[in-house]
C-alpha positions as CSV (number, residue, x, y, z in Angstrom):
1,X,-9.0,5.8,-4.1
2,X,-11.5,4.7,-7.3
3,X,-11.9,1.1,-7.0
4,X,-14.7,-0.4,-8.5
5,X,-17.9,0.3,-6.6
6,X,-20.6,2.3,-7.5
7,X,-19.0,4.8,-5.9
8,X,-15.9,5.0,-8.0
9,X,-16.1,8.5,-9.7
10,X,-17.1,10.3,-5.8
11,X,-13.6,8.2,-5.0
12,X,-11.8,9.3,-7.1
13,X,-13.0,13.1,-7.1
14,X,-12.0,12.8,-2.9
15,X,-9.2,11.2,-3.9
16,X,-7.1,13.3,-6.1
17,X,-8.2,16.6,-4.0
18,X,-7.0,15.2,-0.6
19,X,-3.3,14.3,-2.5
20,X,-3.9,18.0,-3.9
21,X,-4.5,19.3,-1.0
22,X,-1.8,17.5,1.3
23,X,1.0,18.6,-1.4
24,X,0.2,22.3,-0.7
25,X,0.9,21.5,2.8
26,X,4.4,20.3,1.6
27,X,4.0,16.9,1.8
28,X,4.7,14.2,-1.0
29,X,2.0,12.0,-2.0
30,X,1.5,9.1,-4.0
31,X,-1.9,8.3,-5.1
32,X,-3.2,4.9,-5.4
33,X,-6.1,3.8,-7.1
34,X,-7.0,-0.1,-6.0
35,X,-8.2,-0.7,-9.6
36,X,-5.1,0.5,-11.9
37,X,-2.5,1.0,-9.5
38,X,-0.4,4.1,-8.6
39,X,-1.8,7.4,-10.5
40,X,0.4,9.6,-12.7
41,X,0.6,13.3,-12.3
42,X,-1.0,13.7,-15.8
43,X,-3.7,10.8,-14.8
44,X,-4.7,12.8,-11.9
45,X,-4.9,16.2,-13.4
46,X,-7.3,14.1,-15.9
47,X,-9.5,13.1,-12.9
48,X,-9.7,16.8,-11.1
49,X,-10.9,18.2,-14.5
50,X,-13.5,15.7,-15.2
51,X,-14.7,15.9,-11.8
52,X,-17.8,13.3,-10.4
53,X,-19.3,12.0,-12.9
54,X,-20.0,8.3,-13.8
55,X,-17.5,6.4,-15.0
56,X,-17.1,2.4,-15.7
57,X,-14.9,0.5,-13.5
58,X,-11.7,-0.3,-15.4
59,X,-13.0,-4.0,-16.7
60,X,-8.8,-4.4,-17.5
61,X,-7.8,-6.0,-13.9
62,X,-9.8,-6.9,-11.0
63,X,-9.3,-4.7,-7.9
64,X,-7.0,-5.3,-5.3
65,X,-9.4,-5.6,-2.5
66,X,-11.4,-8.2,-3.7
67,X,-8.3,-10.4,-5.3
68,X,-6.6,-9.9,-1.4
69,X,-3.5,-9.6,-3.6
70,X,-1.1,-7.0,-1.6
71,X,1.7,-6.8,-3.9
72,X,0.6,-3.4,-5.1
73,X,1.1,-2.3,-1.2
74,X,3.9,-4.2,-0.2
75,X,6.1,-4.3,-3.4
76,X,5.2,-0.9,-4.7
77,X,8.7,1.1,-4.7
78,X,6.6,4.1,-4.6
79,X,5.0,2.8,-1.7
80,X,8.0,1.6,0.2
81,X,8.9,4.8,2.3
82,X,5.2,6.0,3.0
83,X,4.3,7.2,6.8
84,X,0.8,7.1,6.7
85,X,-2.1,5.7,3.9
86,X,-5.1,8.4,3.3
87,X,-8.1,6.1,2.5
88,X,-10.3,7.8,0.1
89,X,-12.6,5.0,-1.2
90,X,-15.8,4.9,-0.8
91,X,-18.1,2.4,-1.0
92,X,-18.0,-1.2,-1.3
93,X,-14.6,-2.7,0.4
94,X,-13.3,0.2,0.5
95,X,-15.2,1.5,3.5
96,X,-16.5,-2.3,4.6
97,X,-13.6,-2.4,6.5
98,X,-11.8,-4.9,3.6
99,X,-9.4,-2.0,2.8
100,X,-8.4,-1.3,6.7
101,X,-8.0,-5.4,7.0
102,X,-5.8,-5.5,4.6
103,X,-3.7,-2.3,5.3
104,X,-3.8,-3.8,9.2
105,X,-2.2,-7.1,7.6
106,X,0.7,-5.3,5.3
107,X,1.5,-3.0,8.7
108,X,1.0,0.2,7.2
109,X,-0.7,3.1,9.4
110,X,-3.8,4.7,7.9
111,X,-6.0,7.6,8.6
112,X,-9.5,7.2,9.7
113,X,-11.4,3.8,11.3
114,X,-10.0,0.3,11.8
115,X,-11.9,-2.4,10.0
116,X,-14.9,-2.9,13.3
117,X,-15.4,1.2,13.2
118,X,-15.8,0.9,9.2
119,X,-17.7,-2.4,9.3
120,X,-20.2,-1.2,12.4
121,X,-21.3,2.3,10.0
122,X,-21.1,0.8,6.8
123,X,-24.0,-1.7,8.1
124,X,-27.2,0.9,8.5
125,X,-29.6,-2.2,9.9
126,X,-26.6,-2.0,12.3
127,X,-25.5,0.9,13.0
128,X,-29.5,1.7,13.9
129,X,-29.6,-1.0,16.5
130,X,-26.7,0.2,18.2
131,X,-28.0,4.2,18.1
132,X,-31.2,2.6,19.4
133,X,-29.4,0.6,22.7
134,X,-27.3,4.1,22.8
135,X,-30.3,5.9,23.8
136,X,-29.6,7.8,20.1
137,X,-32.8,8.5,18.4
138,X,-33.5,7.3,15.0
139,X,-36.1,6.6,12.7
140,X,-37.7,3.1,13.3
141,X,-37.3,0.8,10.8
142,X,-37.8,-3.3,9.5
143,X,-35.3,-5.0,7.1
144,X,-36.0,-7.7,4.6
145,X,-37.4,-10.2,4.0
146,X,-40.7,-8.4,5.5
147,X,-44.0,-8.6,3.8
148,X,-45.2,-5.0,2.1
149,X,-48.3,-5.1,3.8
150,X,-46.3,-4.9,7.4
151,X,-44.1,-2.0,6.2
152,X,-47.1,-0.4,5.0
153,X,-49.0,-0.7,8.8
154,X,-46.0,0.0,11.0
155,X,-44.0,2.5,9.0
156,X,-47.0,4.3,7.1
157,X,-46.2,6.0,3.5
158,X,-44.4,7.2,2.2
159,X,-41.2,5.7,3.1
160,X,-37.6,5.2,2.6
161,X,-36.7,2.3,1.2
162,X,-32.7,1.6,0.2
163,X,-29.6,-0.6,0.8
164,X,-28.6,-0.8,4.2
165,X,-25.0,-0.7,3.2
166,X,-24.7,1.9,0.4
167,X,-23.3,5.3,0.1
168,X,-24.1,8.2,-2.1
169,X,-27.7,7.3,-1.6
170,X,-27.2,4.6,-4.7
171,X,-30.8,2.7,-4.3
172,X,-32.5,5.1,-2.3
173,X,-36.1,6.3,-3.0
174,X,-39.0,7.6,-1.0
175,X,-41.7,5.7,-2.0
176,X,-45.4,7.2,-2.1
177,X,-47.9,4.5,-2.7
178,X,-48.1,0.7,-3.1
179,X,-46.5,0.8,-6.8
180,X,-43.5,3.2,-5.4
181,X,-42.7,0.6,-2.4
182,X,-42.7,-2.4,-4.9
183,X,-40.8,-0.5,-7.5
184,X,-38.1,0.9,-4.6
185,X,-38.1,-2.8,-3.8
186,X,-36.6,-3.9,-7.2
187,X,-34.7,-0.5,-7.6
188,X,-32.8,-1.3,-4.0
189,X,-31.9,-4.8,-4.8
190,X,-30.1,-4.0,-7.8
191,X,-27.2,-3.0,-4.8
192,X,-27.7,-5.2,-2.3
193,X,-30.2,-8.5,-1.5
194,X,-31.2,-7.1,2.1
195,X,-33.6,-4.6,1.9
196,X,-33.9,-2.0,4.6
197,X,-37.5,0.4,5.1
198,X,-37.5,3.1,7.5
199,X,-40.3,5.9,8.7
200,X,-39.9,8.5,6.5
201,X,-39.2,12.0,8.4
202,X,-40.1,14.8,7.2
203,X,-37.9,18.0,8.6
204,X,-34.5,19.6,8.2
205,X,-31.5,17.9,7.1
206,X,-28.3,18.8,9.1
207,X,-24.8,17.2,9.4
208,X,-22.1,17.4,11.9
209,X,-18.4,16.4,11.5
210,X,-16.0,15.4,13.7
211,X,-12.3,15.4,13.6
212,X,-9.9,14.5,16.4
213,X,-12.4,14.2,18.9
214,X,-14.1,17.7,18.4
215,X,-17.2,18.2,16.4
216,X,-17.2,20.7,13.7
217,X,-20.0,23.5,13.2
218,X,-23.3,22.1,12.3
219,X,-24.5,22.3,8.3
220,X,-27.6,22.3,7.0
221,X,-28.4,20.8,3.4
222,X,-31.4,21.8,1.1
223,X,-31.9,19.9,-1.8
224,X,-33.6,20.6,-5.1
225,X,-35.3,17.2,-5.0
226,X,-37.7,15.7,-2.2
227,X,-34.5,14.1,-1.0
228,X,-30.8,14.6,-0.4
229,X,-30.0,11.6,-3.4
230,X,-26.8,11.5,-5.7
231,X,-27.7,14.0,-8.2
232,X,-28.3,16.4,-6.1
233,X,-25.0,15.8,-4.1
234,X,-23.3,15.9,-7.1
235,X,-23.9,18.3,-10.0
236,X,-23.9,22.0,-9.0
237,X,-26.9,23.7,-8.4
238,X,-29.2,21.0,-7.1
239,X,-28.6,21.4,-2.9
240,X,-27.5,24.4,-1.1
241,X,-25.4,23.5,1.5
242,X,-25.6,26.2,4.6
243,X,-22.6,26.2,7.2
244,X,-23.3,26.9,9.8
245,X,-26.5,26.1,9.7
246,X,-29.0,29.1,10.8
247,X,-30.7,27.1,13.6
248,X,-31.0,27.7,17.5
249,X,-27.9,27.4,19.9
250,X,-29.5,24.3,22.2
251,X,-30.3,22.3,19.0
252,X,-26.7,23.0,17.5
253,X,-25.2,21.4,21.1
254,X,-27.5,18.9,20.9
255,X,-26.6,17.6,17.3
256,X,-23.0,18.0,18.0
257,X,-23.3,16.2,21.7
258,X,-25.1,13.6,19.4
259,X,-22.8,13.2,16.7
260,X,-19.6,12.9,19.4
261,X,-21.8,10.0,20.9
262,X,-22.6,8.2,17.7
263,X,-18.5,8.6,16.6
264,X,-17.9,6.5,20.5
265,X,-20.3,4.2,19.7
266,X,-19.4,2.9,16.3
267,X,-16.1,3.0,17.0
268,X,-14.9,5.5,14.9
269,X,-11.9,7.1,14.6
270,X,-10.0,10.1,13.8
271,X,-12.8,11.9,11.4
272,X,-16.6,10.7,10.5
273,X,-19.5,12.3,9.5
274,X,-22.9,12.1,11.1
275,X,-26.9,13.1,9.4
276,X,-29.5,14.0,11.1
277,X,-33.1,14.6,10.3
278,X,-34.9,17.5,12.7
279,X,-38.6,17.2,12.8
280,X,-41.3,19.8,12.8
281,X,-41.7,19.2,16.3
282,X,-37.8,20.4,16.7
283,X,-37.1,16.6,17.7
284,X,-33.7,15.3,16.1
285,X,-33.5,11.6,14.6
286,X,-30.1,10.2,13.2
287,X,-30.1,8.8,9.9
288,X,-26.3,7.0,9.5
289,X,-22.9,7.9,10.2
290,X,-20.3,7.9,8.0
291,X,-16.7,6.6,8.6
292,X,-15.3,7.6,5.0
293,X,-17.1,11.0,4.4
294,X,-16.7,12.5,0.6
295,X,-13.7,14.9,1.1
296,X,-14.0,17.0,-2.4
297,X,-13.0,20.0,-1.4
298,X,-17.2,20.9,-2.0
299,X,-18.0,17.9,0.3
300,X,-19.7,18.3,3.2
301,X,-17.1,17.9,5.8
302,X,-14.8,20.2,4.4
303,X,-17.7,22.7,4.3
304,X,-18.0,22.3,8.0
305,X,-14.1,22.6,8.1
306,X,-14.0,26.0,6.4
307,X,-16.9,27.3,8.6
308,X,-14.8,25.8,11.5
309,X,-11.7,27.9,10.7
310,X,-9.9,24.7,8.8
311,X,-9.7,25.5,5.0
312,X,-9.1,22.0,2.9
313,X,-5.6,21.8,2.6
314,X,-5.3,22.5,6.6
315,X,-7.9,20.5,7.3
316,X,-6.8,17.3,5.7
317,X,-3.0,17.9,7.0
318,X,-5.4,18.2,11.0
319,X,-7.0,14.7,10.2
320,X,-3.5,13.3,8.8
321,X,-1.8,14.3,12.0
322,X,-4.4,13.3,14.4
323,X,-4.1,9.6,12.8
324,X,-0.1,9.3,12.9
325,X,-0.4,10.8,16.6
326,X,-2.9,7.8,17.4
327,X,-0.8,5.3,16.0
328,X,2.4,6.5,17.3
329,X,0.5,6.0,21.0
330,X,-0.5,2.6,20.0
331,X,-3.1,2.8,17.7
């Protein structure tokens, strides 16, 4: 967990309630955070009370994943006896597919998506390209370096304009006129030098999890902004969050026949998460899938998980046991 992407804070908040979590199960955890090393109790009782907020990377040591340096995983004595890793970082190499390279290299077994699963959804331009061969509907788009004037004709305003490979909607806005689309330009490239624009649709935003195979009930997010966008994911209040979601039987099927197909598609493993975008014409369009989905107990996967039958703790033991089952028949 934590790490030092943009992302950091959500990481940590996932990461100390999944070792939380697993201990109520009876298991003994050790918690890791690729920036500082293994965690104290009292450090990650710190990090549960302070909850996500936005705190500076440690500027003390550089992390692991970018050094390649896998002493902390290989020398570790608390590390030495551990059966399975539980990758809770988000963002950046930690959900690139850097971390699951490197965990592939020291031969320890890890929960979720090898490094091509990880890789495939962290890249949006990517990901869309392969949902578009799939036959999976999603909204069309054009990358940088494009001229404005193109996005403009083709896409129409407003439109999205964000990073294709960042989480937690870091970059994102929805821009309205000429100034927005040049502003959302500078705004996106602050996280990445590719730019990505996509038709902006307007509808109902729905989600569907998947764990072992089996796609969890559908959820339905309303946010207090025009978009979904990290403060409204984030502090309370700002998005409710509806599982199941209140929408017709067919389209429920549909999302979650969807979301299975994406997960085979991208390669994913063991758990994802996949958002959708339902038009006023009842038409669905996928937006990204996610291989490293928040798991804060508030997240939305464990929202789906509750409404599925699978409270937190139970449901973070289910996606534990799926992984060592998959790499005890091979991987």
């Amino acid at each position: 967990m934590g790490g030092v992407s943009s992302e950091r804070s959500v990481s940590l908040a996932s990461g100390t309630q999944v070792a939380r979590a697993l201990r109520s199960r009876g298991h003994e955890v050790v918690a890791v955070d690729t920036a500082r090393g293994v965690l104290t109790r009292d450090q990650e009782e710190e990090i549960l009370e302070a909850g996500v907020g936005a705190p500076p990377p440690p500027s003390s040591a550089p992390d692991l994943l970018e050094t390649g340096d896998l002493t902390l995983l290989t020398r570790a004595p608390e590390l030495r006896e551990v059966e399975l890793i539980f990758p809770a970082l988000h963002g950046g190499t930690g959900e690139d597919g850097t971390l699951q390279s490197l965990l592939d290299l020291s031969g320890f077994p890890y929960v979720g998506s090898g490094r091509l699963g990880c890789t495939l959804s962290m890249d949006k331009e990517v990901s869309k390209r392969l949902f578009r061969d799939a036959g999976v509907p999603t909204p069309p788009w054009l990358v940088s370096p494009v001229e404005l004037d193109r996005v403009e004709a083709e896409l129409g305003l407003p439109v999205i304009v964000k990073p294709p490979s960042g989480g937690s909607t870091l970059g994102l806005t929805l821009a309205h006129d000429r100034g927005e689309l040049e502003e959302a330009v500078v705004e996106a490239g602050r996280y990445e030098d590719r730019i990505l624009f996509e038709r902006y649709v307007k509808g109902r935003e729905l989600t569907v999890g998947v764990v072992g195979g089996r796609p969890l009930p559908v959820g339905e997010i309303i946010p207090a902004h025009e978009l979904f966008d990290y403060e409204c994911k984030y502090q309370p209040g700002l998005a409710e969050e509806i599982f199941p979601a209140d929408i017709p039987e067919a389209l429920a099927r549909t999302l979650q026949e969807l979301a299975l197909q994406v997960h085979r598609t991208l390669f994913l493993q063991d758990f994802s998460r996949v958002d959708f975008l339902v038009d006023e014409e009842g038409s669905a369009w996928c937006l990204e899938a996610n291989a490293l989905p928040g798991m804060t107990a508030n997240s939305l996967l464990p929202r789906a998980g509750v409404a599925g039958g699978l409270p937190f703790p139970e449901l973070c033991e289910r996606i534990a046991r799926v992984a060592l089952e998959r790499w005890a028949a091979g991987g």
